[in-house]
Every structure is written in C-alpha cells, then in structure tokens.
C-alpha positions as CSV (number, residue, x, y, z in Angstrom):
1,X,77.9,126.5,41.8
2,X,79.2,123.0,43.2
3,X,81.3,121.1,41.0
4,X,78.6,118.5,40.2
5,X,77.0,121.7,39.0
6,X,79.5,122.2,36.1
7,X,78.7,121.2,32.3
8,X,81.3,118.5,31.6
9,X,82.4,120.7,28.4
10,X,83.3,123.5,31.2
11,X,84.9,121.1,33.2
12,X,87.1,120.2,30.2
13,X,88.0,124.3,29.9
14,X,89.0,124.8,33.0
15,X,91.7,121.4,33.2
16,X,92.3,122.7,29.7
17,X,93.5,126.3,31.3
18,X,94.6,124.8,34.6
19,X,97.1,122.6,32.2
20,X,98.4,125.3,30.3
21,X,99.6,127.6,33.7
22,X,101.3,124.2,35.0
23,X,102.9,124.1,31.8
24,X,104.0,127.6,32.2
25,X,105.2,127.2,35.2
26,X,107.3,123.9,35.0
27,X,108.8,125.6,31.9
28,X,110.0,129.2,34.6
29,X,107.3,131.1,33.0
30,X,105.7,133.6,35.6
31,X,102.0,133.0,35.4
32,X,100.4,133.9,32.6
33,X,98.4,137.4,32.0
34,X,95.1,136.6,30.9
35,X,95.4,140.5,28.8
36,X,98.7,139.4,26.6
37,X,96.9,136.6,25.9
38,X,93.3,138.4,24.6
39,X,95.3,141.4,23.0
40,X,97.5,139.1,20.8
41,X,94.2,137.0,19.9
42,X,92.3,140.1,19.2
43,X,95.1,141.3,16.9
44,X,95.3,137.9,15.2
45,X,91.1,138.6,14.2
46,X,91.8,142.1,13.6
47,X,94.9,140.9,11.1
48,X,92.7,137.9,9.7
49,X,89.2,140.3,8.9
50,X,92.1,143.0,7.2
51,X,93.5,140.1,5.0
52,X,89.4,139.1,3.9
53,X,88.8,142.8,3.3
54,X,92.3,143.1,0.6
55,X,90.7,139.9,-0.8
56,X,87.7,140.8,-1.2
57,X,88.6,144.6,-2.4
58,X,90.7,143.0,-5.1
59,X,87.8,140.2,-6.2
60,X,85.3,143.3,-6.3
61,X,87.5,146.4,-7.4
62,X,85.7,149.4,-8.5
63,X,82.3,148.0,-6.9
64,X,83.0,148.2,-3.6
65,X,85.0,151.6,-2.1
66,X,83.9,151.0,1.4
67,X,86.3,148.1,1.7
68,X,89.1,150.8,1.9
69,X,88.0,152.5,4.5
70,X,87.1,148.8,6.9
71,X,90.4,148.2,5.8
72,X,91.7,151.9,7.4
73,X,90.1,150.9,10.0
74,X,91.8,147.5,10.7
75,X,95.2,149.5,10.5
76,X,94.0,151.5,13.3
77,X,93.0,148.9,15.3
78,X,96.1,146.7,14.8
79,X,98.4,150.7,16.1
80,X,95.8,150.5,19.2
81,X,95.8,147.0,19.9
82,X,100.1,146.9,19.8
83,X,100.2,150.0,21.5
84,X,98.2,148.5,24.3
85,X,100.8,145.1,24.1
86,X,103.6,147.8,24.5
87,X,102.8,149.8,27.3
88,X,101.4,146.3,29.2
89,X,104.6,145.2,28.9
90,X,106.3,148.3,30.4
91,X,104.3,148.4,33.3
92,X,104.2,145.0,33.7
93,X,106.5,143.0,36.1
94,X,105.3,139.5,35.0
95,X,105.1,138.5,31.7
96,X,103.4,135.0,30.4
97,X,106.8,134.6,28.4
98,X,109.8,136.6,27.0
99,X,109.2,140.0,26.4
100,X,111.0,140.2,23.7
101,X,109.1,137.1,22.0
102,X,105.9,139.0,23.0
103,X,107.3,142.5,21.3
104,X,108.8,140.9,17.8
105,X,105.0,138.9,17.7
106,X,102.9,141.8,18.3
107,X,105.2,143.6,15.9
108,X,105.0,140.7,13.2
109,X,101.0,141.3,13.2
110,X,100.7,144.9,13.3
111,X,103.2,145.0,10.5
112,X,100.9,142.5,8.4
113,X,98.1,144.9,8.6
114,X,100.1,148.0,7.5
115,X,100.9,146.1,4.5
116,X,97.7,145.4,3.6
117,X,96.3,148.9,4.2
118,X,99.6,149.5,1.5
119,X,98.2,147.5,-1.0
120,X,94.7,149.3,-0.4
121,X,96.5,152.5,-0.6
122,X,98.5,151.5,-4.0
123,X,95.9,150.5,-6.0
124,X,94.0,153.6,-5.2
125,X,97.0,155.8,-6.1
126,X,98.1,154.4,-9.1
127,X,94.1,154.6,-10.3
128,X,94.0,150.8,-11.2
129,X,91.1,150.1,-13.5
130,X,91.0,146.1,-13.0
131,X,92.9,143.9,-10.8
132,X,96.1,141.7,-12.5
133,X,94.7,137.6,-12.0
134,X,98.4,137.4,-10.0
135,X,97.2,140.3,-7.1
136,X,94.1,138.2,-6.5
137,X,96.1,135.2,-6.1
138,X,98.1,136.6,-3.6
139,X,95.6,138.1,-1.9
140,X,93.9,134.5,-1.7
141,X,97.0,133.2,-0.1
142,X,97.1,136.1,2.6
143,X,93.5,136.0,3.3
144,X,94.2,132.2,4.1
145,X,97.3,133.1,5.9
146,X,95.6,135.6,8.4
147,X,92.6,132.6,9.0
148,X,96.2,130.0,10.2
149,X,97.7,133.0,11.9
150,X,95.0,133.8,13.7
151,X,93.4,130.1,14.5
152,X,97.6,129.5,15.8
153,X,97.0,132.7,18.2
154,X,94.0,131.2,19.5
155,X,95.9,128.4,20.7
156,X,98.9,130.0,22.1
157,X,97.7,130.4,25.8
158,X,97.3,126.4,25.8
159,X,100.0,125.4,24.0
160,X,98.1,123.1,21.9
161,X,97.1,122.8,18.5
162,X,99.5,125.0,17.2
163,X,101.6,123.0,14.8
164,X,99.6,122.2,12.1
165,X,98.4,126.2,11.8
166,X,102.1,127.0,11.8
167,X,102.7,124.4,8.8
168,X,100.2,125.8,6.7
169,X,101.5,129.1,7.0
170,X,104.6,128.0,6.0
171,X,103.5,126.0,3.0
172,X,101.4,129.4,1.8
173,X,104.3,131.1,2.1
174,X,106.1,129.3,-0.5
175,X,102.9,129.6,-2.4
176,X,102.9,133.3,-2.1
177,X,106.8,133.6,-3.2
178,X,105.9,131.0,-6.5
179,X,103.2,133.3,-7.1
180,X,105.1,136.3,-6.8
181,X,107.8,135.4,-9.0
182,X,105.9,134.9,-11.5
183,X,103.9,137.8,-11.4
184,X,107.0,140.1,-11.8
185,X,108.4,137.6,-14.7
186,X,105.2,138.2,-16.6
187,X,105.4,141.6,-15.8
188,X,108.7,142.4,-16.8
189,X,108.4,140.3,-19.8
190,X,105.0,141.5,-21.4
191,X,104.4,144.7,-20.4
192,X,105.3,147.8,-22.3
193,X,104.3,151.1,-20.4
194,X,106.9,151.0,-17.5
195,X,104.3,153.3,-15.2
196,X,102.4,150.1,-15.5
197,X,105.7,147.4,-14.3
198,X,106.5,149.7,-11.7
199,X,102.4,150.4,-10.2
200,X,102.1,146.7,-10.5
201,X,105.1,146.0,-8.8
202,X,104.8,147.5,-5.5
203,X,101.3,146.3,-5.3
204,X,102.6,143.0,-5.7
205,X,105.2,143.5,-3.4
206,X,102.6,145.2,-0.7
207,X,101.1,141.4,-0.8
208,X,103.7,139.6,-0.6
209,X,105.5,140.8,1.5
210,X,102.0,140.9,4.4
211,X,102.4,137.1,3.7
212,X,105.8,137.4,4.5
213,X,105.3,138.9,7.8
214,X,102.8,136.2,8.6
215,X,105.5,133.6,8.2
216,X,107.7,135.9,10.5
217,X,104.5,135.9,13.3
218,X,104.4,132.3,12.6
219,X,108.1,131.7,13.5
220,X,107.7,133.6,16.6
221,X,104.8,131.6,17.8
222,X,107.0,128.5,16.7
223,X,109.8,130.1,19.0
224,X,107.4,130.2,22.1
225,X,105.7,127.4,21.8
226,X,109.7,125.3,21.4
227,X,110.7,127.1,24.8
228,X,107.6,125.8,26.5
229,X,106.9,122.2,25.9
C-alpha cells in the first residue's frame, strides 16, 4: 500500500511507534522487543479481569461459585505469562530496558494476582457466610487499581500517558491503607469470637496487600519511564 494509501489514524500509529524506538534509542536502550512489550500488557489485563472477578465475588458471595474458579484461572495465567517474561529474558541478548526493571515488574503483577486468588481462597476456607462492608471496599479500590495498572502498561512501549495512571494508583493506595486500618480497628474493637478477628484479618490483609503490590508495579513503571525521557 503507498503511503497516500494509509488511513491518517494509522499514519499517526506508526510516528507514534517510530517515536517511541527513537526515544529508546537516544536514551542507550537496545531496540525494543515487540514480545516484552505484549506479555507485560497481557499480564496487566490478566491482573485487571482477576481484580473485577475478587470484586465482583465479594459483591455476590454465596451466588456466584464460578468466580473462584475464573479467578484460578487468572493465577495460572499470570505463572504462564511471567514464566514466559523470564525465560525471554534468559534467552534474550537485547532487552527494551533493564532486565532487572523488566523482572521486579513482571514480578510486581504476578504477585498481585496470587494475592487475589488468596483472598478467594480465604474466604472459602474460613466458610464466610456474608462479606464484612470493609472487604468490598477494598476490593473496590483493587478492582480500580488493576483498571490504572493496566491502562499505565498499555502505555509503557510509548512512553506516554503514563503519569496520570501512576498517580491514581498512588492515591488508591492511600485509600486502600485508610480503609484497612479501619477495618482491623473495628475489628479488634467489636468483635468477640477471635476465630472471627483472625479469618477476617488475613482476608483483609490478602486485599490489601494486592493493592500494595500494584503501587510496587506502579513504582517500577515510574522507575522506567524516569530513565527514559
């Protein structure tokens, strides 16, 4: 197709990309590999559709068992999708940027996931009968959290449009910790069964800290994006 040919929105794309490798480059990046990229974006959706699924399991308890097992499944998923990061970066000789900023990253949002499949797996251990209003909070903020983490990922390759992403995340997080905080001050200071403080507590931990670890994914994006632009 001639370049007349080309839709002007495609046209825009492809400065967009060719932008982002002279970035890269300018900055002593080696060029960048188009599968980093798509495996750290498909773990931010895979992160993002686990923190809807904990939301929506904790809005719909006892209705809805199925979300357990989507959630299983997002765990898996997130093992397969770092796994593949790993071993691309062993075999490897150019990486878009540090491989150590790539490995704590890809970490950060596996780790995320596990804690939410946590959470799943605590409140179908301890055989909660109704959701505390302070779990659904928190799971609010993480579903929120995973939609930033993973709208910040989709922007990494570019190096645009990051920043504001980044700052929300950060504000959630001191949302989640106020949350949290109280939580465990109501609980300590109302309930009476301590099988219930201590069920309650490690769910509530379980959430907060997955929002925790998408502040950590969030200052390693932050980390990347600083050393190239």
């Amino acid at each position: 197709m001639s370049r007349e040919g080309i839709e002007p929105a495609s046209r825009s794309v492809l400065a967009r990309s060719r932008q982002a490798r002279r970035r890269w480059n300018a900055f002593g990046a080696k060029p960048p590999q188009a599968q980093i990229f798509e495996l750290l974006r498909s773990g931010g959706r895979n992160l993002a559709e686990s923190a809807e699924l904990i939301d929506r399991l904790l809005a719909s308890w006892h209705e809805d068992r199925g979300i357990r097992e989507e959630i299983t499944r997002c765990q898996h998923e997130g093992d397969r999708l770092t796994h593949k990061v790993v071993t691309s970066l062993r075999l490897s000789k150019m990486t878009p940027f540090d491989r150590e900023d790539i490995y704590a990253l890809a970490g950060a949002i596996d780790d995320v996931v596990d804690d939410v499949e946590e959470a799943s797996e605590q409140l179908a251990l301890n055989r909660v009968e109704a959701p505390m209003e302070q779990a659904q909070q928190l799971a609010g903020v993480l579903r929120d959290c995973g939609r930033e983490l993973s709208a910040a990922l989709n922007g990494l390759e570019r190096l645009e449009g990051v920043d504001e992403h980044l700052a929300e995340i950060r504000r959630l997080e001191q949302e989640g910790d106020e949350i949290y905080r109280g939580a465990l001050g109501s609980l300590f200071d109302g309930a009476i069964d301590p099988m219930f403080v201590l069920r309650w507590k490690d769910i509530y931990g379980a959430l907060e800290e997955a929002i925790d670890r998408c502040r950590q994914a969030g200052n390693s994006i932050e980390s990347i994006v600083v050393k190239h632009t």
